[in-house]
N, CA, C and O atoms as a GROMACS GRO file, in nm:
protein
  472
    1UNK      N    1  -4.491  -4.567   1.232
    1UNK     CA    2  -4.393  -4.491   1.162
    1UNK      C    3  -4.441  -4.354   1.133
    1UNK      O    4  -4.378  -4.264   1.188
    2UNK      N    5  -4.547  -4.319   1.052
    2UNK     CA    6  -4.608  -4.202   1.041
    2UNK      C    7  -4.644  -4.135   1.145
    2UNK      O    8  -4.624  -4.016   1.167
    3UNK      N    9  -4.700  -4.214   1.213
    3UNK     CA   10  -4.754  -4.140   1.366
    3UNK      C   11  -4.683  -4.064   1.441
    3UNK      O   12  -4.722  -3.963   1.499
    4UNK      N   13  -4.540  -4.127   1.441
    4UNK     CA   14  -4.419  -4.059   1.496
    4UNK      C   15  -4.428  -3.944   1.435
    4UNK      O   16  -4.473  -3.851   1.502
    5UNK      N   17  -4.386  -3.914   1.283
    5UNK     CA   18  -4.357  -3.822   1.240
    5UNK      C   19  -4.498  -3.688   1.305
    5UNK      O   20  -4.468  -3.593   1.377
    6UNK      N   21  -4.596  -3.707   1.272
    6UNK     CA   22  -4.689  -3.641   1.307
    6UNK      C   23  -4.682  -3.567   1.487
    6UNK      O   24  -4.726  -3.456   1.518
    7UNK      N   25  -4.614  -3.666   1.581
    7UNK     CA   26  -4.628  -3.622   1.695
    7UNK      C   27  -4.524  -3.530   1.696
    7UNK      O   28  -4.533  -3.421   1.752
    8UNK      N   29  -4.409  -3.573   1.627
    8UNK     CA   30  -4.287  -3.467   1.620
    8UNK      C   31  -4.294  -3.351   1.602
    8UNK      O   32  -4.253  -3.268   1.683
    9UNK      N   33  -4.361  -3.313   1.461
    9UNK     CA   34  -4.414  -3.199   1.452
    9UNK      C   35  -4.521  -3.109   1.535
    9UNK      O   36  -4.542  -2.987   1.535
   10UNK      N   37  -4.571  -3.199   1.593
   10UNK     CA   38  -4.696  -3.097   1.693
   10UNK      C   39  -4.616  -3.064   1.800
   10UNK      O   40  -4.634  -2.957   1.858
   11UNK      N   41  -4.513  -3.155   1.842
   11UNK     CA   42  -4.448  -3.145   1.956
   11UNK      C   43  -4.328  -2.979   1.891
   11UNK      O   44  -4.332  -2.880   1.965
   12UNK      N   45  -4.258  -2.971   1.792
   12UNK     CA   46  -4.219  -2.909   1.757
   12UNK      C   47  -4.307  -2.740   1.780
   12UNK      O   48  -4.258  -2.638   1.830
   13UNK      N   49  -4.432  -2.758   1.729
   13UNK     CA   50  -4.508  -2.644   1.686
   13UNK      C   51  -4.567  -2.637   1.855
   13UNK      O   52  -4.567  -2.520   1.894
   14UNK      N   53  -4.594  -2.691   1.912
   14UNK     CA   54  -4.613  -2.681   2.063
   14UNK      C   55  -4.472  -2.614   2.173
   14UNK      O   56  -4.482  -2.576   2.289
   15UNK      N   57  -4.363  -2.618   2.098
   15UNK     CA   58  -4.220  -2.570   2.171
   15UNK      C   59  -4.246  -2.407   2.091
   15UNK      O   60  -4.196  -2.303   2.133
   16UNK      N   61  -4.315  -2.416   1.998
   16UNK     CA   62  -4.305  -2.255   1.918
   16UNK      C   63  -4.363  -2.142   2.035
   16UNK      O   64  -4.323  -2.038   2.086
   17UNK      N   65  -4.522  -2.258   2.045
   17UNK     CA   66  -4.607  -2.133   2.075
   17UNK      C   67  -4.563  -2.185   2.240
   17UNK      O   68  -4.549  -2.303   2.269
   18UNK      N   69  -4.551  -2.095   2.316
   18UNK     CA   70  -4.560  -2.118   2.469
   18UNK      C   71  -4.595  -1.988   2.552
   18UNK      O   72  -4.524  -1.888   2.556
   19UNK      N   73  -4.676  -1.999   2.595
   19UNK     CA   74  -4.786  -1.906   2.684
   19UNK      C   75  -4.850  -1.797   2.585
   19UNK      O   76  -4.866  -1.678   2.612
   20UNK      N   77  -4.880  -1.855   2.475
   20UNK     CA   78  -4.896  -1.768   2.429
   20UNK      C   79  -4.831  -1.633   2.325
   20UNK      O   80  -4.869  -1.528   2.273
   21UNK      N   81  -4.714  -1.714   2.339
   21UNK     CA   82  -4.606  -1.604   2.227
   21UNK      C   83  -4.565  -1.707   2.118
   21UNK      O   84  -4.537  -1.819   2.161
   22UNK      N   85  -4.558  -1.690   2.009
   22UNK     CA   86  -4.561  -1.770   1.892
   22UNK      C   87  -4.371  -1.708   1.822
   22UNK      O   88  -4.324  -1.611   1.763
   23UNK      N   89  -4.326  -1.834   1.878
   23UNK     CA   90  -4.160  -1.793   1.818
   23UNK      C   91  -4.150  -1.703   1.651
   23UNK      O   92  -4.096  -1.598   1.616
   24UNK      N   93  -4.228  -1.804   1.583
   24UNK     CA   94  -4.216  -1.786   1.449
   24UNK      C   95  -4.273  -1.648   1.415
   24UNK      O   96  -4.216  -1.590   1.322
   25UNK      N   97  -4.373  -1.585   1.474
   25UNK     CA   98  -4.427  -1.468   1.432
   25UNK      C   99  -4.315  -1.347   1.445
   25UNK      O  100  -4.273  -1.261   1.367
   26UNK      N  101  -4.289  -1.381   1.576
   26UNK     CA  102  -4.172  -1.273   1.643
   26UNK      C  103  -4.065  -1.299   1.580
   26UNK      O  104  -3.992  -1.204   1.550
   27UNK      N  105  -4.022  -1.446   1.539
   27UNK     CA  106  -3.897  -1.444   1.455
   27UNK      C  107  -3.904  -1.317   1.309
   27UNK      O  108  -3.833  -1.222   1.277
   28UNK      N  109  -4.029  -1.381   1.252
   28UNK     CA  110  -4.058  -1.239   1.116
   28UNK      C  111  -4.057  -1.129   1.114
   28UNK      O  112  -4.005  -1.059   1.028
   29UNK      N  113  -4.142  -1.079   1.255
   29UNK     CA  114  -4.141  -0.948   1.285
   29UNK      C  115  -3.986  -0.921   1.330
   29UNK      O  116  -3.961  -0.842   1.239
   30UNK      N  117  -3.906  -0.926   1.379
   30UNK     CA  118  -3.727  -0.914   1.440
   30UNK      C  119  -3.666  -0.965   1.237
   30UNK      O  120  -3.560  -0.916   1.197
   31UNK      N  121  -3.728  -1.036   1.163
   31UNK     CA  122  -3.633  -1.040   1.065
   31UNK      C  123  -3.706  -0.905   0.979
   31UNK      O  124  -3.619  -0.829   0.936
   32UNK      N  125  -3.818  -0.872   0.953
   32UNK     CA  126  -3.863  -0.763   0.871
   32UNK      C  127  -3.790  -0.594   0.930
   32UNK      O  128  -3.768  -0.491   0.866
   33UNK      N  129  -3.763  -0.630   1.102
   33UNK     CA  130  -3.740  -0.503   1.152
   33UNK      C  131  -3.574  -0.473   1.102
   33UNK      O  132  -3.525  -0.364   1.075
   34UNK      N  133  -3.506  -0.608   1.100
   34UNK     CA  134  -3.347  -0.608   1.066
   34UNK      C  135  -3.351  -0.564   0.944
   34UNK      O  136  -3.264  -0.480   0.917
   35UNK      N  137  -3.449  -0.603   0.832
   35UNK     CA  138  -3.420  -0.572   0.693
   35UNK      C  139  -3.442  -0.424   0.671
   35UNK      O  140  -3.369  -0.355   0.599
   36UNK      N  141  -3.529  -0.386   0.726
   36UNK     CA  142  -3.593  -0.163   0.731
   36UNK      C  143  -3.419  -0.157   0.804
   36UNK      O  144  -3.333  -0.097   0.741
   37UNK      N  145  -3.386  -0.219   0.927
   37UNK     CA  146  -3.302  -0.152   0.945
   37UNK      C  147  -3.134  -0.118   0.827
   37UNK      O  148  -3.051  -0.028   0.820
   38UNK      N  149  -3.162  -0.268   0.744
   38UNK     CA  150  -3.038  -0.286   0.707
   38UNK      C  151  -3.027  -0.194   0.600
   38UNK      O  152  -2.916  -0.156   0.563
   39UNK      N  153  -3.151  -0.144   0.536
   39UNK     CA  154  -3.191  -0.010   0.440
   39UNK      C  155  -3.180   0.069   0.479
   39UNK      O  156  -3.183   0.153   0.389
   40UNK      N  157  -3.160   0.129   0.601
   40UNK     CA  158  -3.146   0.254   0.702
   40UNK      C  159  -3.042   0.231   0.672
   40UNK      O  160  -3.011   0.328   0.603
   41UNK      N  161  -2.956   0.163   0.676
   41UNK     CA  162  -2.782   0.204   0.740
   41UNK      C  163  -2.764   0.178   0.499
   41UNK      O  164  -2.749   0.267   0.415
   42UNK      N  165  -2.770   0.105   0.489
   42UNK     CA  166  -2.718   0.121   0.303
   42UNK      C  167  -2.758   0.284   0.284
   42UNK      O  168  -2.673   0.368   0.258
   43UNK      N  169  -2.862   0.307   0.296
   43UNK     CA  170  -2.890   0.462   0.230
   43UNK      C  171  -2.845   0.540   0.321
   43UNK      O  172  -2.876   0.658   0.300
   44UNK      N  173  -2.784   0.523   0.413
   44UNK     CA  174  -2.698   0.616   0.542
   44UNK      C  175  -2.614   0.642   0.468
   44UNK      O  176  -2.610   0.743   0.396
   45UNK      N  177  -2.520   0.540   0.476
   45UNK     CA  178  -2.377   0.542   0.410
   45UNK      C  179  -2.416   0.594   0.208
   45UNK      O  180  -2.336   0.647   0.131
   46UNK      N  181  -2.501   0.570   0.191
   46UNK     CA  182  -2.504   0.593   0.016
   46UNK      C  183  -2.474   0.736   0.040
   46UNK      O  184  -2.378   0.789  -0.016
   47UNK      N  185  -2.560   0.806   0.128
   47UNK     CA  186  -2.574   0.980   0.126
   47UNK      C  187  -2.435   1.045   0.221
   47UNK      O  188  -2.405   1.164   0.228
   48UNK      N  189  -2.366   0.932   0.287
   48UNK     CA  190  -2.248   0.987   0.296
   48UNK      C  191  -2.180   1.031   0.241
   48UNK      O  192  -2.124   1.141   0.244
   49UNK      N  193  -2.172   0.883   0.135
   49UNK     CA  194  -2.061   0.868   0.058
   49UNK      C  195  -2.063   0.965  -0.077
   49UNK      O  196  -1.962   0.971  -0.147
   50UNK      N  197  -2.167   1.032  -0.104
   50UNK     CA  198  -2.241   1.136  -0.162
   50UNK      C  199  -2.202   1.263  -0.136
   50UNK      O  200  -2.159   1.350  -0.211
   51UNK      N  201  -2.224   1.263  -0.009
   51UNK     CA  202  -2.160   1.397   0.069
   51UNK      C  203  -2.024   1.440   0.050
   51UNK      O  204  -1.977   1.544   0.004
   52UNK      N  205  -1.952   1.293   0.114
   52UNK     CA  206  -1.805   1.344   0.090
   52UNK      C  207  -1.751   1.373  -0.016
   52UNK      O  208  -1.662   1.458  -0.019
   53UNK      N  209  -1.814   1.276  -0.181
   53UNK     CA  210  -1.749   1.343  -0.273
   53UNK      C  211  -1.770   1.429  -0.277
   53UNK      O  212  -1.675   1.501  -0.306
   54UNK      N  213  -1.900   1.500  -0.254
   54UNK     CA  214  -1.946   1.652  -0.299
   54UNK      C  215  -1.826   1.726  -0.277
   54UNK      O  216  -1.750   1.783  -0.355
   55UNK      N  217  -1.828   1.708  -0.119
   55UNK     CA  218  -1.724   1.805  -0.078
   55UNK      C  219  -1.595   1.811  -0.102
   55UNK      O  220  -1.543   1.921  -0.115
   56UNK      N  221  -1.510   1.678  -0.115
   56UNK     CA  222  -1.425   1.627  -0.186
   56UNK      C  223  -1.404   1.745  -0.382
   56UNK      O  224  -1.307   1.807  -0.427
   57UNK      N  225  -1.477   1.734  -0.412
   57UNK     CA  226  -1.478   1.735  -0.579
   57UNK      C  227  -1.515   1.918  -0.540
   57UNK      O  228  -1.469   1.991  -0.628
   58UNK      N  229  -1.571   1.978  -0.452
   58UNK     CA  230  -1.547   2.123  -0.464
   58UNK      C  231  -1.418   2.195  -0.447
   58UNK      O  232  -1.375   2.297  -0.501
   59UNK      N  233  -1.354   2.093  -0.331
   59UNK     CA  234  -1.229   2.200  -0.313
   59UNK      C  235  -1.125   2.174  -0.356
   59UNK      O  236  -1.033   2.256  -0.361
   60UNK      N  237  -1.114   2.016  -0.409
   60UNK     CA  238  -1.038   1.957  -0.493
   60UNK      C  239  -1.019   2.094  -0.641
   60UNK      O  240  -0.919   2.163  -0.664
   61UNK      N  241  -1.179   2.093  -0.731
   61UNK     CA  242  -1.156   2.132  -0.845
   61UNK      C  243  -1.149   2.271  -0.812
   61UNK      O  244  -1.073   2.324  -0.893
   62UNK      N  245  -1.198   2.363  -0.720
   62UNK     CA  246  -1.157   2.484  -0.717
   62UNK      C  247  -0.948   2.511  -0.671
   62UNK      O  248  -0.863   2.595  -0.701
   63UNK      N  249  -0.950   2.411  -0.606
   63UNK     CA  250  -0.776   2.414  -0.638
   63UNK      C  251  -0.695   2.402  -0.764
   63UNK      O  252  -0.608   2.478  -0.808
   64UNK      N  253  -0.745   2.288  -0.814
   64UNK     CA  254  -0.724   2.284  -0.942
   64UNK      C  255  -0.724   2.366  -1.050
   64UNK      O  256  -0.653   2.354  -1.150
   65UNK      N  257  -0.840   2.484  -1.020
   65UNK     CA  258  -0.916   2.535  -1.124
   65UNK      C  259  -0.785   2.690  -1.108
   65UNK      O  260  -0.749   2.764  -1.198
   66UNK      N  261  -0.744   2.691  -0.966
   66UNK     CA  262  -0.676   2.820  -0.918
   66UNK      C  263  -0.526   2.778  -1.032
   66UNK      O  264  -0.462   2.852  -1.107
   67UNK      N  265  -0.513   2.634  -1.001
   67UNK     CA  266  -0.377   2.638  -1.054
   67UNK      C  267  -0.358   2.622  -1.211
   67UNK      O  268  -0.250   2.647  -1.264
   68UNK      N  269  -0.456   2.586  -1.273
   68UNK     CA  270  -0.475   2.545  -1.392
   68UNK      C  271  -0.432   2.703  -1.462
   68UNK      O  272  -0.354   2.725  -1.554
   69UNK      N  273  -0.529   2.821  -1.365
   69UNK     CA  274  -0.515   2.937  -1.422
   69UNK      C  275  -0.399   3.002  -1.420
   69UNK      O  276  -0.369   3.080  -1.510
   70UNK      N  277  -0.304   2.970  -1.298
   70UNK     CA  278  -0.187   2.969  -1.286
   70UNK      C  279  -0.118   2.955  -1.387
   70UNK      O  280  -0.069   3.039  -1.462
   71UNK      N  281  -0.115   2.851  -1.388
   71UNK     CA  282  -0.010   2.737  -1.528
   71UNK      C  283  -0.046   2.814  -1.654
   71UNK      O  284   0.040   2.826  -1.741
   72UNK      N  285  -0.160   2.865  -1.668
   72UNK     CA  286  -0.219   2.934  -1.775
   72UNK      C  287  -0.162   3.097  -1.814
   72UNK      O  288  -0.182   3.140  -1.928
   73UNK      N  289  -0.117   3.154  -1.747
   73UNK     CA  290  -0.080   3.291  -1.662
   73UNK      C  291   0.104   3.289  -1.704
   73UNK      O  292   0.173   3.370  -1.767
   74UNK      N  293   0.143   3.148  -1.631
   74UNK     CA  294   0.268   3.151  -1.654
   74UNK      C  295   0.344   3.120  -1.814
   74UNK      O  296   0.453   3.150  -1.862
   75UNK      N  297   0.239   3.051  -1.859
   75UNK     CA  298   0.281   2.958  -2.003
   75UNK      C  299   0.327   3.134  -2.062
   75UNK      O  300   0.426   3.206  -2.066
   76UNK      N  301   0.135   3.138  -2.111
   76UNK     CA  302   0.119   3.264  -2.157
   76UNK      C  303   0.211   3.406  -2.159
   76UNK      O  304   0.232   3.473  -2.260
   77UNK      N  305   0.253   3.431  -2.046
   77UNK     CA  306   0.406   3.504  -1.990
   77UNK      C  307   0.524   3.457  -2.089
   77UNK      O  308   0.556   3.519  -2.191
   78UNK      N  309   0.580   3.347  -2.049
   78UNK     CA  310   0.687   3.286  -2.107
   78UNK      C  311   0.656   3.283  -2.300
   78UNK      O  312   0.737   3.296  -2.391
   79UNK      N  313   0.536   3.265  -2.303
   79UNK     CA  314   0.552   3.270  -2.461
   79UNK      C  315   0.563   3.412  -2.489
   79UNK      O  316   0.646   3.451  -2.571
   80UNK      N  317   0.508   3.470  -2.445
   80UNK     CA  318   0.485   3.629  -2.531
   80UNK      C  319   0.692   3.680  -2.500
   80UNK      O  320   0.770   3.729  -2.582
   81UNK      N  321   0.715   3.646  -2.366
   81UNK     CA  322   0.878   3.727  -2.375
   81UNK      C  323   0.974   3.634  -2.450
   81UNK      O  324   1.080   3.689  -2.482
   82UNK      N  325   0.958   3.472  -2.496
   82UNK     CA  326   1.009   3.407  -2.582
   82UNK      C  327   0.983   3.478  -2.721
   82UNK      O  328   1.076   3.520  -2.790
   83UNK      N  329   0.863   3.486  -2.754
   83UNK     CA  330   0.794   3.566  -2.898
   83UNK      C  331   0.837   3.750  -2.911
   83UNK      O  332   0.801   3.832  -2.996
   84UNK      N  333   0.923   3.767  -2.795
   84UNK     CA  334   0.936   3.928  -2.803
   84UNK      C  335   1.121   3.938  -2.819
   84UNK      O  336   1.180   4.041  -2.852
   85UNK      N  337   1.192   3.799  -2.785
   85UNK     CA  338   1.292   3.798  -2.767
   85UNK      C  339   1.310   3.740  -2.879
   85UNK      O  340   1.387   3.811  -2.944
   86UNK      N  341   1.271   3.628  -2.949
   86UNK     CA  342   1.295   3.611  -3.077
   86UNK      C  343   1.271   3.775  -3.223
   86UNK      O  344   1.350   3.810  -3.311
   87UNK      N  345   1.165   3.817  -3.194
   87UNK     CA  346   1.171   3.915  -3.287
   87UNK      C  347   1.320   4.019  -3.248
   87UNK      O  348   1.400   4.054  -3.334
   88UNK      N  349   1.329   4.048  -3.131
   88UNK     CA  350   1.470   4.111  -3.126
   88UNK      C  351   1.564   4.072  -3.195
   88UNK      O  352   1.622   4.151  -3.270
   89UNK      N  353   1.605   3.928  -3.182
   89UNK     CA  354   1.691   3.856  -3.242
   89UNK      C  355   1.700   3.881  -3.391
   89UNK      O  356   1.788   3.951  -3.443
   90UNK      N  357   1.614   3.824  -3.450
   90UNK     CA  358   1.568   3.864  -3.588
   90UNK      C  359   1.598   4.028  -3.630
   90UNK      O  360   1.654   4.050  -3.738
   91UNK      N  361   1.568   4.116  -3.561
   91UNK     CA  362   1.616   4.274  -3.572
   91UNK      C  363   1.777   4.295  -3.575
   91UNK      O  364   1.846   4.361  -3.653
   92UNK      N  365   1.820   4.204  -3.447
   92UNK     CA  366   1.934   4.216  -3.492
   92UNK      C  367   2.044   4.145  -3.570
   92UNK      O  368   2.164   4.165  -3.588
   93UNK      N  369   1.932   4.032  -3.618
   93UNK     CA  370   2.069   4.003  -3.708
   93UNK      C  371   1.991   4.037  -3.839
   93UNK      O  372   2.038   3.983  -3.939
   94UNK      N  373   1.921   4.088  -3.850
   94UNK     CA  374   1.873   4.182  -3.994
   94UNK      C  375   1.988   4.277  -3.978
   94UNK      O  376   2.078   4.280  -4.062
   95UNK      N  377   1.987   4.388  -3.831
   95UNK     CA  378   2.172   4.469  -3.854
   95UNK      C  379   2.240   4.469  -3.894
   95UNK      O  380   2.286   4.554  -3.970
   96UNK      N  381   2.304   4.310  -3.839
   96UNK     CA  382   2.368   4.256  -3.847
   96UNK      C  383   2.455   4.226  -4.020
   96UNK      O  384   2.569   4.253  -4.057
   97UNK      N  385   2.382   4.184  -4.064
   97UNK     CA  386   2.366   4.162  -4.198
   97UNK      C  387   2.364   4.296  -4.286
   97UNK      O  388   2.397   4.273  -4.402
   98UNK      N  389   2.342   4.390  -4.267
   98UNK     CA  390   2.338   4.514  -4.319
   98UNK      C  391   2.466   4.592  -4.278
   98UNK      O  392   2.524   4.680  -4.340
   99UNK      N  393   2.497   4.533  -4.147
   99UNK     CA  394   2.612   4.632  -4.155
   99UNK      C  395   2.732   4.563  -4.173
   99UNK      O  396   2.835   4.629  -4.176
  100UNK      N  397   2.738   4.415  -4.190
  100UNK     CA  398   2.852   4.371  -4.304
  100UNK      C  399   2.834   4.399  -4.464
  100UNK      O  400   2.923   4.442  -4.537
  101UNK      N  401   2.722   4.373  -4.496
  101UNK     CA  402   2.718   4.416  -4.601
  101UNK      C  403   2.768   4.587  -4.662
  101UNK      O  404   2.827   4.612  -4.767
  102UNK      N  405   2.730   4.664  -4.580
  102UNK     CA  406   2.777   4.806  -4.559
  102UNK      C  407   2.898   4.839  -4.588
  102UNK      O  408   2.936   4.914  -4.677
  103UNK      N  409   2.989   4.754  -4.475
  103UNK     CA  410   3.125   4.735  -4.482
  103UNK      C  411   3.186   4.618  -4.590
  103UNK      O  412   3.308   4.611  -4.603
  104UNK      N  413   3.099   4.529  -4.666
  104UNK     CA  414   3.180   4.490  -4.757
  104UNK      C  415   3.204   4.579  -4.885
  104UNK      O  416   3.306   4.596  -4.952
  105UNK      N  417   3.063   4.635  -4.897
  105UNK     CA  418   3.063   4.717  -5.022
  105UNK      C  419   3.149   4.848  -4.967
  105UNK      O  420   3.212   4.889  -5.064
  106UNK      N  421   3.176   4.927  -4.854
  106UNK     CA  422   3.266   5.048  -4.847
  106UNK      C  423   3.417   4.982  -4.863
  106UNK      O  424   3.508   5.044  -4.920
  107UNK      N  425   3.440   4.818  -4.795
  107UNK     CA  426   3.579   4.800  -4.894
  107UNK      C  427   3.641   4.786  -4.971
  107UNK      O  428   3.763   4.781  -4.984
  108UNK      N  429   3.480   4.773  -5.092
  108UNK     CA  430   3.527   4.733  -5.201
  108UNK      C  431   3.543   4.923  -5.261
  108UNK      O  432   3.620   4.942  -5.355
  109UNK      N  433   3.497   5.000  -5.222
  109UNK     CA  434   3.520   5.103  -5.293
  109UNK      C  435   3.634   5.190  -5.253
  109UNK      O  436   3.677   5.227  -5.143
  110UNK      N  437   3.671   5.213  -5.383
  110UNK     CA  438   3.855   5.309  -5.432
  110UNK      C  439   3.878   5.344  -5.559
  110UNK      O  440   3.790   5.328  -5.644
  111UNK      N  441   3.972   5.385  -5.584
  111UNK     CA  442   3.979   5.484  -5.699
  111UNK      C  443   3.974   5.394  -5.863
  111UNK      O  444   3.930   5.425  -5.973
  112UNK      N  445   4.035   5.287  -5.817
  112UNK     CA  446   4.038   5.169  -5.918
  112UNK      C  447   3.913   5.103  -5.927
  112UNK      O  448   3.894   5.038  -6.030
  113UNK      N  449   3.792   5.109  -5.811
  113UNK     CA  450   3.712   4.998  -5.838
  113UNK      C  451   3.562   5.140  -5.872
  113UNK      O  452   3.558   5.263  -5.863
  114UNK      N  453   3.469   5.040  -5.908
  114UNK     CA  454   3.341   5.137  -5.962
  114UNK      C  455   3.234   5.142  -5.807
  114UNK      O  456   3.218   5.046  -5.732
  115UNK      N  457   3.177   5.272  -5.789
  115UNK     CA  458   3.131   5.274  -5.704
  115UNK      C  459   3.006   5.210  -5.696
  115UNK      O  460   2.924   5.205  -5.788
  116UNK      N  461   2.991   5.154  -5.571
  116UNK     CA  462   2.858   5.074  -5.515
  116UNK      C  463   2.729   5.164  -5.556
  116UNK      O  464   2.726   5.282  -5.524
  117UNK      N  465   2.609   5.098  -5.637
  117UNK     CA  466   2.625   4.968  -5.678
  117UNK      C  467   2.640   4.963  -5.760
  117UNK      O  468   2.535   4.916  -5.804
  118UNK      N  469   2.734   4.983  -5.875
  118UNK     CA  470   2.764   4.963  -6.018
  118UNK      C  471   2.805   4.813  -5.993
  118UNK      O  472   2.842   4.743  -6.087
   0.00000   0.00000   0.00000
């Protein structure tokens, strides 16, 4: 029973090595060379993927940055002629107000009534 097992294995380790080339060594060396390689290609792609945002995130935010100033340009515009058109407003109905008042007090004055501002 044991004996078997024992021949199996030599017979096994005898199919490894043949003329002189040892499967198992070359298997390690082909699995150590796949693993350097499989680190070659991860840090390939890491410094791609690196790259592209770079480049990605420059022309992206310098677009951004053009329009932001834009938007900034236009607001700014619109408030100051909103803020220049309201004070008009205000001017004129300050006039406004003065020159009814003007004309209420010149109708109230005549020979019967006391002159403005009594």
């Amino acid at each position: 029973g044991g004996g078997g097992v024992n021949n199996n294995n030599n017979n096994e380790r005898e199919e490894e090595v043949e003329d002189g080339y040892d499967v198992r060594a070359a298997f390690e060396k082909e699995h150590k060379a796949v693993r350097k390689f499989k680190v070659v290609v991860v840090v390939v792609l890491v410094a791609a993927a690196v790259a592209v945002s770079a480049v990605v995130y420059r022309f992206t935010s310098n677009g951004e940055r053009q329009n932001l100033q834009a938007e900034y340009n236009d607001y700014a515009a619109k408030f100051i002629t909103n803020f220049h058109h309201l004070a008009v407003m205000r001017q004129w109905a300050a006039y406004s107000v003065a020159a009814q008042f003007t004309a209420k007090c010149l109708d109230n004055y005549g020979p019967e009534e006391k002159p403005w501002p009594n």
